[in-house]
Each structure stands twice: as C-alpha cells, then as structure tokens.
MARGU-841171 format. One record per residue (C-alpha): z, x, y; residue in one letter. Coordinates in steps of 0.001 Angstrom, whole numbers, padded with zeros to 6 digits, always signed. Layout:
<pts>
ZXYA ...
</pts>
This chain:
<pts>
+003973+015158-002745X +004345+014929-006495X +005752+012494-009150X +009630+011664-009672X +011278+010109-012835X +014688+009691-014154X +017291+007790-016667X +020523+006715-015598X +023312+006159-017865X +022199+007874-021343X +025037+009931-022633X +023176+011812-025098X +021294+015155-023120X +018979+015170-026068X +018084+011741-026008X +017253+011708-022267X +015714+014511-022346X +012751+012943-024852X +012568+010139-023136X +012304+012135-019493X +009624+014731-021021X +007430+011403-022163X +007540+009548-018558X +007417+013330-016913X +003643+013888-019196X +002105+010189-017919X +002567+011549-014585X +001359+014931-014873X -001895+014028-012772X +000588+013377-009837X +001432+016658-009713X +000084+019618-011621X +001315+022560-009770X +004934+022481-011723X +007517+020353-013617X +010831+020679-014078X +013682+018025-015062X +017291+018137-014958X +019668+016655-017970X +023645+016396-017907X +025356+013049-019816X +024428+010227-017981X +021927+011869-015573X +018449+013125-016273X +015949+013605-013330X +012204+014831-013534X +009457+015858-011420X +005799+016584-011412X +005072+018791-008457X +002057+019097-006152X +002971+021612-003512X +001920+021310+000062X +004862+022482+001618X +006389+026081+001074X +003957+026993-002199X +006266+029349-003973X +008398+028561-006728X +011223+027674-004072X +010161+024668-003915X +010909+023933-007548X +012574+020832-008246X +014965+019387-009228X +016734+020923-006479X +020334+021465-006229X +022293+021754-003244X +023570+025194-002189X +027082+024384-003776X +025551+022902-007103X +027388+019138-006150X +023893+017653-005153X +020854+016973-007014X +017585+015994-005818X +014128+014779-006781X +011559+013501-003937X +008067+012434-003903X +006392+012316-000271X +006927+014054+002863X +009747+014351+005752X +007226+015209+008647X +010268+016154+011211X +012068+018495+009239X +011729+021233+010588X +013579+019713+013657X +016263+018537+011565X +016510+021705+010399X +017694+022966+013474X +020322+020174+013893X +021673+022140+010050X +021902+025407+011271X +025078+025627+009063X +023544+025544+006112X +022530+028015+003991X +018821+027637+003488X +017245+029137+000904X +013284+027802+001331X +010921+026524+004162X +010700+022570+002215X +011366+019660+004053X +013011+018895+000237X +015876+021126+001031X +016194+019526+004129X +017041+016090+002572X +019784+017979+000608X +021255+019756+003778X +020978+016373+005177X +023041+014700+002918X +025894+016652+002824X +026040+016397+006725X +025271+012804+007492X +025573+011231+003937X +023119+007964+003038X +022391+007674+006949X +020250+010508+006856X +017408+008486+006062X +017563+006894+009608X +016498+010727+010761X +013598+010902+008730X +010036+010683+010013X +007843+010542+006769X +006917+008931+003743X +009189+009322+000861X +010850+008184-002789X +013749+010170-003607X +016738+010030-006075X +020137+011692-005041X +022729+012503-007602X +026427+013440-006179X +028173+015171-009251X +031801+014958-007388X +031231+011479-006352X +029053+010046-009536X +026995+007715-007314X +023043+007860-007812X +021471+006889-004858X +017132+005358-005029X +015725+005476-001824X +012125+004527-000261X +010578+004774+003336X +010585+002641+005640X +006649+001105+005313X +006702+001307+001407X +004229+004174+001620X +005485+005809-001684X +006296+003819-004784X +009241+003953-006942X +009519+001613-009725X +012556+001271-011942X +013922-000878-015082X +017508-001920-015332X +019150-002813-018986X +022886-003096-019491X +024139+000432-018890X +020476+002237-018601X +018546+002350-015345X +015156+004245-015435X +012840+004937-012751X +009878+006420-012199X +006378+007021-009369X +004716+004796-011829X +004616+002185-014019X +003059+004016-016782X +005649+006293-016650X +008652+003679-017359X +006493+002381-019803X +005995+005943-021284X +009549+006341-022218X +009440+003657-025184X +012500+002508-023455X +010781-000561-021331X +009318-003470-023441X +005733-004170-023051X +005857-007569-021709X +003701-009878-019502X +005871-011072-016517X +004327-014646-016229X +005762-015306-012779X +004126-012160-011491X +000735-013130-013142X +000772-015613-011182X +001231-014302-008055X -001718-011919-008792X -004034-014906-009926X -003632-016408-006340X -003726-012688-003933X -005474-010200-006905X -001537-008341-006354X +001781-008643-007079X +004550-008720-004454X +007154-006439-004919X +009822-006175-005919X +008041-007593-008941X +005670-006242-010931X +003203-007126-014191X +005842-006528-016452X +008475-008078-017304X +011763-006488-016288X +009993-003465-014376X +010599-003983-010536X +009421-002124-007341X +012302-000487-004766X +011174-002356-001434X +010633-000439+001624X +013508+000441+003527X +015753-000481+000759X +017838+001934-001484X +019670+001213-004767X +023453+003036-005142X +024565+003212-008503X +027581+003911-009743X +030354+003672-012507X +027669+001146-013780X +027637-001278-011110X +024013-001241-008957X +023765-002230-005921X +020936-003066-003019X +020877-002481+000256X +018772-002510+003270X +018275+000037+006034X +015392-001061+007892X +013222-003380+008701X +010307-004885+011033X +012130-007373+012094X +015279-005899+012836X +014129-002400+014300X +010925-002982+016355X +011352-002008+019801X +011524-003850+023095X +010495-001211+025304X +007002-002986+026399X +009004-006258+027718X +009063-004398+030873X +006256-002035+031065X +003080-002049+033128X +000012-002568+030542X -000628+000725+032071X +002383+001976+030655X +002223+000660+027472X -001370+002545+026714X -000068+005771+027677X +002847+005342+025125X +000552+003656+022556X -001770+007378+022993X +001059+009528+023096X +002983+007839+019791X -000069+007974+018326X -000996+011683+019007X +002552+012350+018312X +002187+010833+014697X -001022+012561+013924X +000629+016308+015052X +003374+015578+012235X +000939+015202+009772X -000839+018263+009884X +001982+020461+009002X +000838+021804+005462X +000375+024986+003662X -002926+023833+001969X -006218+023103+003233X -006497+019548+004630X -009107+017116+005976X -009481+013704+007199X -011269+010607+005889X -013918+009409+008301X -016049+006411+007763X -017199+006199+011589X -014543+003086+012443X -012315+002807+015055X -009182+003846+012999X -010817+006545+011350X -012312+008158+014326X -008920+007878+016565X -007495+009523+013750X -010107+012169+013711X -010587+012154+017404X -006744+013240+018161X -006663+015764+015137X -009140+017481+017023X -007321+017161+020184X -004107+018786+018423X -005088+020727+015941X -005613+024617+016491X -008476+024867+013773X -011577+023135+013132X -010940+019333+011414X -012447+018841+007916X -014089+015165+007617X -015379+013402+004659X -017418+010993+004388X -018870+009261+001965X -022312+007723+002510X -025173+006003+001102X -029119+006439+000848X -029826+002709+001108X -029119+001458+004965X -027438-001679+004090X -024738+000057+002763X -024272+003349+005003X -021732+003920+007570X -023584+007709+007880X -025071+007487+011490X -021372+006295+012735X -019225+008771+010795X -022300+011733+011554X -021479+010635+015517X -018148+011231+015368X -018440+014764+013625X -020428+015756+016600X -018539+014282+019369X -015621+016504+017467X -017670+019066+016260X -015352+018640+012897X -016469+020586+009740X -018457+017834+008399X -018544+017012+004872X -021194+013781+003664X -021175+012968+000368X -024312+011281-000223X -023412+008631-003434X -025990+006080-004728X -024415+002768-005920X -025104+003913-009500X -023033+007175-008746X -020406+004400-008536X -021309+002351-011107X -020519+005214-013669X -017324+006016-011801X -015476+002619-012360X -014677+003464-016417X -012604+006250-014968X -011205+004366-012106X -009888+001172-014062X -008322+003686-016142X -006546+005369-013838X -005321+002295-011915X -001512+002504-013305X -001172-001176-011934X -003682-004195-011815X -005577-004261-008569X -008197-006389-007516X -009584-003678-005348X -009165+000671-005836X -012368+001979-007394X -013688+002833-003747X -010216+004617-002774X -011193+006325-006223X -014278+007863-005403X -013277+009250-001907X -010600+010777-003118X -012337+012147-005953X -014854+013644-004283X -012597+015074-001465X -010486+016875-003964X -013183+018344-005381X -014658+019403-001859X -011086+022041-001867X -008694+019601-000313X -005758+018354-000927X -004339+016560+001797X -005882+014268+004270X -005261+011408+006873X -006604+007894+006951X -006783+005573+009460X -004969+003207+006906X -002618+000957+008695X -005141+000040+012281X -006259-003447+011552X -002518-004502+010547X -000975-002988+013728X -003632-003601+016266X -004706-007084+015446X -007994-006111+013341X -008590-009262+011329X -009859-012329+012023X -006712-014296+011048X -005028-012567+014420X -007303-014765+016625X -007401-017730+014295X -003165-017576+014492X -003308-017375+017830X -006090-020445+018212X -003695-022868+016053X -000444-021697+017112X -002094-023445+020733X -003237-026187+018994X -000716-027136+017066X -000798-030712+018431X -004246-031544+016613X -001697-031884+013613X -000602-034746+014332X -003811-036035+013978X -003325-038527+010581X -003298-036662+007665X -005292-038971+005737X -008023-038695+007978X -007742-035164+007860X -008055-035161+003940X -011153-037076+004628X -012728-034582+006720X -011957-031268+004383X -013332-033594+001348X -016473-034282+003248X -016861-030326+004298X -016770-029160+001265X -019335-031713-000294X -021623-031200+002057X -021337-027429+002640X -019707-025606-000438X -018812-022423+000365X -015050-019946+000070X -015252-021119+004285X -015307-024757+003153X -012630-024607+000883X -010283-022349+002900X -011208-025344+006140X -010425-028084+003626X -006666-026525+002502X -005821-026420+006217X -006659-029731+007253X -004404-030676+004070X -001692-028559+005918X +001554-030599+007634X +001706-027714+010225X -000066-024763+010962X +002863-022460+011351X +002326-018975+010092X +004122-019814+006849X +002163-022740+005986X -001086-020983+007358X -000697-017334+006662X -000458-017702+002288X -004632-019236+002540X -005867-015738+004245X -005695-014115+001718X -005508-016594-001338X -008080-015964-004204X -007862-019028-005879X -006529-022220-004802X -003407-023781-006231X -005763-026563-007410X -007245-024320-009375X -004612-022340-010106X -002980-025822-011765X -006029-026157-014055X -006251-022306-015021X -002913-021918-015829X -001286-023146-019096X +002192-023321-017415X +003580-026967-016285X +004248-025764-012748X +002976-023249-010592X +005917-020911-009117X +006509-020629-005886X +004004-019143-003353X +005225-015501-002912X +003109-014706+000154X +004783-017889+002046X +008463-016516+000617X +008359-013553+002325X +007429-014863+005971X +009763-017794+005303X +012295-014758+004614X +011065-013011+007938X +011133-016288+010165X +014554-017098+009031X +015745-013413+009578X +014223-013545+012922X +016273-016426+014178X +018822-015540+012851X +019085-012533+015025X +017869-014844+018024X +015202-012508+018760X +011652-014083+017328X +008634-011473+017673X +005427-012354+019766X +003106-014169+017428X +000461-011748+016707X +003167-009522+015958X +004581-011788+013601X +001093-011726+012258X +001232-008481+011962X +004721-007978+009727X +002818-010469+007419X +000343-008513+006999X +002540-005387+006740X +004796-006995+003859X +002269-008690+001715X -001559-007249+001965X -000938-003915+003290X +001767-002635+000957X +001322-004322-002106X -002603-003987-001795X -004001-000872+000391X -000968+001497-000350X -000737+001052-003562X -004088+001445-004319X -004137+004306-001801X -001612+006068-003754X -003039+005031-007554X -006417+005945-006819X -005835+009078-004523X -002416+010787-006382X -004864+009991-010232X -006499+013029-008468X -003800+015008-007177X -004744+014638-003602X -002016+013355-000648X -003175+011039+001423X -001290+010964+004680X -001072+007500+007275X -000308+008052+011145X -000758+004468+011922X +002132+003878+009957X +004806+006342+011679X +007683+004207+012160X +008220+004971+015648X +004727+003534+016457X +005158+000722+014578X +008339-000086+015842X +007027+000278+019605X +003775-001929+018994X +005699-004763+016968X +007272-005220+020673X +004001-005540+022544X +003349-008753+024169X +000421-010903+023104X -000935-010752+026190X -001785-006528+026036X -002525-007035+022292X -004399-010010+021890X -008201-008778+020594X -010609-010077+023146X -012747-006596+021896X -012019-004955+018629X -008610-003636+018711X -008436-003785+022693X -004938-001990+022883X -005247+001020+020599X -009192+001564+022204X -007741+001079+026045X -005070+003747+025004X -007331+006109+024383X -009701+005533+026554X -012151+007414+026473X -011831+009082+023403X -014048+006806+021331X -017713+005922+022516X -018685+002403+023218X -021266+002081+020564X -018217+003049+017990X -015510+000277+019457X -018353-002390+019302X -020160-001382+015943X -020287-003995+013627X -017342-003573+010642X -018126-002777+007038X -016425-001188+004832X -017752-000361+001165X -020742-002431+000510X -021688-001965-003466X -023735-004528-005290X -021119-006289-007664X -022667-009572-007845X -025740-008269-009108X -023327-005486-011649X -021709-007920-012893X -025015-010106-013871X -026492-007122-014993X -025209-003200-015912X -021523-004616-016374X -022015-007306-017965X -021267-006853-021337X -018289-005331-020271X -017024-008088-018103X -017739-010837-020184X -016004-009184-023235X -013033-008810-021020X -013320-012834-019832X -013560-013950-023392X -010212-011845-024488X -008235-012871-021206X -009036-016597-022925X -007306-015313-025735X -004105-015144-024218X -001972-017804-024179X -001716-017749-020659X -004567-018973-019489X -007174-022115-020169X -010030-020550-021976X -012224-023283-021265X -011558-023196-017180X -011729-019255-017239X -015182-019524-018713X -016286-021990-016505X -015576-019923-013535X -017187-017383-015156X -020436-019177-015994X -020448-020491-012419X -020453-017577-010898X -023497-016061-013115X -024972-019434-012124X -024776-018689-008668X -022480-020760-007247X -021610-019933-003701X -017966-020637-003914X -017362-018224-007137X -018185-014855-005399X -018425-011703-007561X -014475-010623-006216X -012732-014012-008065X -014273-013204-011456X -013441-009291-011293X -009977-009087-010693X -009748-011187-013817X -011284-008472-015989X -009727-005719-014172X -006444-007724-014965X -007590-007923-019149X -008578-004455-019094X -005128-003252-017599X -003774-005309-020097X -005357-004215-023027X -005293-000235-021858X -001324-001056-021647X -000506-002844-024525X +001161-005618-022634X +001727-008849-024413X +002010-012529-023255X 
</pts>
C-alpha cells in the first residue's frame, strides 16, 4: 500500500525529476516508510511506500524486472500472489512482495495478467524494449489513480494533490463536474473537480505509446458476473455465499504488520469480524469507536460481538466535541471534495494510533446484499409499473399537493417521481441519491443549462451494455451495479482511501473480492430479495451472527451537525457560504437563501445540503482552484 506518481513524455531527466520529487512530497502521508523514483527521457515513475508486505528494503520501488526491461510502480495489494507465484517458478525471485509478482507476471502472461489478480491495485508498467506505458486499476475501483493528459505529457498520480503539485496541471474549476457534485455531493469518474484531471475507471487500463493513448476495458459487472446460482438450490447458494466470503476474508489477512478490524456492531462489520476469527490463527484486533451519549452509541452492539469472538477489543470512547475539533484536520486532508469523510477520518486516526496499520471493513455489504431501502422500493415499482400510466397531469397534481401540505426531503423526493414518465431504474435510480433537485439546481446555477445527469448516464450505459450482450441481470442486481458504479466508488472508497491513507493506515474490503461479487451479481431475486436485513449474506452464515445483531436497528455515525452548524461552526460555515457566492458560478442570492433556511429551520434544508457546499469552498480555497 503506498502512493504512485509519474510523467510521461518529458525528455529532459532533470526536468522530470523536479516535477516527480514535488507530486512524490504531497503524497508523502501515503506512505512514509520509503520513496524512491525512477527517471530516464521520457519516463519518470515515483513512489511513496508503506510496507505491509515483505518489510525490508526489497521491497523498494520502483522495481525493475530481473532483466532490467520492466519497470514497476504499484499502490494496493495482489492478495493471491503467493499462488501465482507458484505458477512463476521460472523466475528468478529476489523478495517475498506480491509487487515482484506483478513483474514476473508480466513477462509471462503480458497485460492479461491482471485477469489473475485477486486484490486491490493502481499500477504503472513501463516496457523499455517495447516503449509502451501501461495505467492499470482493479476491478471495483478500490485504489485511485488520477492522471492529466496535454499534447505529448501524461502525468499521473494516487492523488489529485499530487498532479496538482507538479505545477504542471492548471488550477481550474471543471464546471461540468461541479455540477455533478451539486446534485450527489461527488463527482463521477472519470471526471474530477478540475478541469483536465480525470480518474482511471475500474477495470480499465490506459496503454501509451509512441504518443498515442489509448483506453481499454478488462472487466466489468455486467460482463463478468457469474451464472452459477441459475441452477442452484437456495441451499447451495448460502454455502457458496459463506465459503466466498470466508475465502475473501483469509486473503486479507496476509500481512507482515499488525492488523485489526473495524467493528461498529452491524451486520457487515461483525461477519467480517466473525469469520476473521473463524480463520485467523491469532486473536482479532477490533476497533470501535463509541460514544458516551446513548443516542449516538453503537457500544453495546460492537462490545457483543467482541465477546461472542473474544477479539482483542479496542473502544475508543469520543465525545461529539472530540469530533468537532477533528474536522479542521479532516477537511484538510480530504485531497478531493466530499460531502461525507470526517467520520472515516477519525476511525482511522485513532486506529493508527492504537499500533495498526491495516484493517478490514465491512465496506461493500449494503451494495451487494440489498442493504438500502431503494432495493425494496425498485423492486415495489418495477411491479407496479402500470400505475404510470396513470395521467401525468394528475400525477403532477398529487406531488404539488404533497409537498404543500407536508414539506419534507420525503415530499420532495415523492413529488419528482410522480413527475417521472417511467419508473425504470434509469429514470428512478438518479433521485436516491440526489442532493438537490434539478429545479433547484436551475436556479442555483448561473449556467443556461444544466448538463446531463451523470448518475442516469452510467445505468443508461449499463442497460444498453446489458442488452447488448442479451443477458439483462435480475433487478436487484441491477440495483446493485448502480450502486457499485456511482455511490459506492465515487463516494465510500474514495473517502475510505482519503481519509484512511491521510494517516498511513490500509484499509482492506472482503465484500468487494471480485469473485464474490461476480457470484452474487448472478443471484436470483428471489434468494436475495430483503424480506429481513440482508436475508442472503445472514442465512449464509447462519448462525454466526445473533438475532438481536441481524434485527438491530441501523445507524451509522450520529453527530449533531444541525445544531454545529447553528452554533460552534458557524462562523466558519457561513464565511465559507458567503465566498462560494463569490464565485461566478453560483447565484449568491439563492445560495444564501438556502443557507438562511436551513438556520431557520426548515425541514426540507437538512444540515447535509448546506455542508457539502462549504466543504466544496473550503477545498476550493485550500487548492487554489479558480472558476
């Protein structure tokens, strides 16, 4: 796990070398264990190292191939390597790191290597003989790699910071992307805040060569899930779902440092935790971080769990004001705007200072076992799609009348559905998670036209792919790859990695193997479908988890915003409001009416649609990016 950067195409060894050593120093924090960067004309590749695997200085990187012709740099992890590595028995190792591996790899199966790897990863190949530069990710998007293309330069880098480090990447607002993170507090890759600087999509790789760059695919949900469970028993299928899931928590406890587990006393978390214990040979580490006040605490559920595992139990009692003081240090560590990451923050803070630094996270449950709400509600209007056809002017009538009579977020989110023509998944889907309406968006923005919905682009893009190939998932299924390809990887892993790698500490996903996820994608609706919380993953393991965890109500990070904001953060956040108005980007007037509203109370302006705005001005201004 560590930090990669690099510039293609620079002649001058001197010249990439300064710009290298400037995007190598904004990522130290990724990786403070060792650095090391690579320079010949036209090819300069650095890395920031935190070592988990094989600690010596073996592990060094970049790392060249035994014959020299190969050089590699590689953030993440390649969980099956050491049974690759028997499959190489030709080659002439020189360390125990799954990066060698990748090299050994390469020079026996070439690019399609990466369909043998079990991990998460971003790594950049160079082939001196050849000249071709190849930019790979994994298949989920678990690590990041961003990069900037102009003319006959190509840089990339673990961060944005980093790119923009170099003094080689304007600092410019990309208005398209703003927004797309006005409506879902995110940007969709492959675009990004600014202007120019784009994100490698999972399961894609870039090949560059004599100057020419090209993109390709290698995976995908939609082309690779599995249809295994067609013809299974439900029987079956559970005992596959437990043993892909123990299989993908084994993998990730190969490490040469301590490691631990993050356990807030949920389903996900506690499977996690519950099979570590079942396949680990030492005691499991948990962490959890807890509360005095009861409206807030998860304690009692995580404190369960510990004991039903008798795991090495770690609480980390926080008050809300512990938190308070932490978010300073958290927006400035957040690399790319985020409407959410000062929790992920503070665990991982205090974890890394509790002497780990790896652990696993039951990241990755609700999107592959039908955890949301919008799971049932798909289901409920995929059967009733016929109530569509009910006139949509009487329709238009009803949401008006709702949300007259009953303001609320619920009101307003009823009222843009009954304005729907259908309630397929794309027309449906883009609302879930939608921050502010297009309505409001209109007003807001200072732009003629709002662009395209980006959310409803890339399950238009799945659909299509999916008939194409004549072979359309089951519909919670589809639900889930839209979760997969919008919330989950542009929201919770890239906060995940932000606000865990700002303190050198790896966080590792089993939910996300791609073997799992390629088996569950193919599950029927009828084994999946959520009549309890996440009925297939808790039949599968049975009884693993007690009752009183499956059915426990879910919460997640309670903190008092809405009063912060009115109160101890005020000053803050209304300085950052009144310079976001300052932009000319935005309608001052309608920003500060959404602000006042909300300090007025209004139930439809809730504490989460005012702070992404100054989280957004605050990146902004700690960036230098202009309009």
């Amino acid at each position: 796990m560590c930090g990669i950067s690099g510039i293609i195409g620079i002649t001058s060894p001197d010249e990439a070398a300064k710009f290298l050593d400037a995007m190598n120093e904004a990522i130290a924090h990724r990786g403070p264990d060792d650095c090391g960067s690579f320079v010949v004309p036209g090819v300069a590749l650095g890395q920031r190292r935190l070592s988990i695997i094989d600690l010596s200085c073996a592990g060094h990187q970049p790392m060249l191939s035994a014959d020299n012709n190969l050089v590699l740099v590689f953030n993440g992890e390649i969980y099956n390597y050491r049974e690759l590595k028997q499959e190489l028995l030709d080659y002439p190792f020189q360390t125990q790191t799954d990066t060698e591996v990748i090299l050994a790899s390469w020079e026996k199966w070439g690019r399609e290597c990466v369909h043998r790897f079990n991990g998460m990863f971003a790594f950049v190949i160079w082939d001196k003989a050849k000249n071709e530069v190849f930019l790979f990710r994994d298949r989920l998007g678990i690590k990041p790699l961003y990069y900037f293309q102009k003319e006959y330069r190509l840089l990339f880098c673990s961060e944005v910071r980093g790119l923009l480090s170099s003094g080689l990447v304007p600092r410019k607002l990309n208005k398209v992307a703003l927004t797309d993170y006005l409506r879902y507090q995110a940007v969709h890759a492959p675009d990004t805040m600014v202007q120019g600087v784009k994100m490698l999509m999972p399961g894609h790789y870039l090949h560059i060569q004599n100057g020419h760059v090209k993109m390709d695919k290698y995976w995908s949900p939609e082309q690779n899930y599995s249809k295994r469970a067609e013809t299974q028993s439900y029987e079956q299928v559970k005992q596959e779902v437990q043993d892909l899931l123990r299989n993908a928590v084994s993998r990730r406890l190969v490490s040469d440092v301590p490691f631990g587990a993050f356990l807030s006393g949920g389903i996900d978390s506690s499977a996690v935790v519950g099979l570590m214990s079942q396949v680990s040979s030492h005691q499991v580490k948990t962490f959890a971080v807890t509360f005095e006040e009861e409206a807030y605490s998860e304690a009692k559920y995580a404190a369960a769990i510990a004991k039903k595992f008798n795991t090495d139990h770690t609480e980390i009692k926080l008050s809300p004001d512990d938190f308070l003081h932490l978010i300073p240090a958290a927006l400035q560590a957040m690399d790319h705007p985020s409407g959410d990451g000062p929790n992920t923050y503070v665990v991982s803070k205090v974890t890394k200072e509790s002497g780990i630094t790896m652990a696993l996270s039951g990241l990755g449950g609700d999107e592959l076992f039908a955890g949301y709400d919008v799971f049932k509600r798909m289901k409920t209007l995929h059967q009733y799609q016929a109530l569509t056809k009910i006139p949509l002017a009487l329709r238009r009538l009803a949401g008006r009348s709702l949300k007259v009579l009953k303001p609320s977020i619920a009101s307003n989110k009823i009222n843009e559905l009954l304005n729907l023509p259908s309630w397929q998944l794309s027309d449906v889907f883009p609302i879930t998670r939608q921050v502010l309406s297009d309505e409001y968006l209109t007003q807001l923005s200072k732009r003629p036209a709002l662009e395209s919905n980006r959310v409803q682009h890339i399950i238009e893009s799945s659909q299509t792919m999916q008939v194409q190939n004549r072979d359309v998932l089951p519909v919670l299924s589809q639900v889930s790859v839209a979760e997969i390809g919008t919330y989950m990887q542009n929201t919770l892993l890239r906060d995940t990695d932000q606000m865990s790698m700002a303190h050198a500490l790896e966080v590792r996903v089993p939910f996300l193997d791609y073997e799992l996820v390629e088996y569950v994608l193919g599950v029927p609706d009828k084994f999946k479908y959520p009549t309890s919380p996440k009925k297939l993953l808790t039949d599968a393991l049975g009884e693993l988890l007690p009752m009183d965890i499956i059915n426990r109500p879910k919460m997640g990070f309670i903190l008092p915003y809405q009063d912060w904001l009115k109160n101890e953060l005020f000053d803050f956040a209304d300085e950052k409001i009144k310079n976001l108005g300052k932009r000319d980007v935005l309608n001052a007037a309608v920003l500060q009416s959404l602000w006042k509203r909300f300090l007025a109370g209004d139930p439809s302006v809730t504490w989460s649609r005012v702070w992404y705005l100054i989280v957004l001005e605050n990146w902004l201004e700690q960036h230098g990016i202009e309009a």
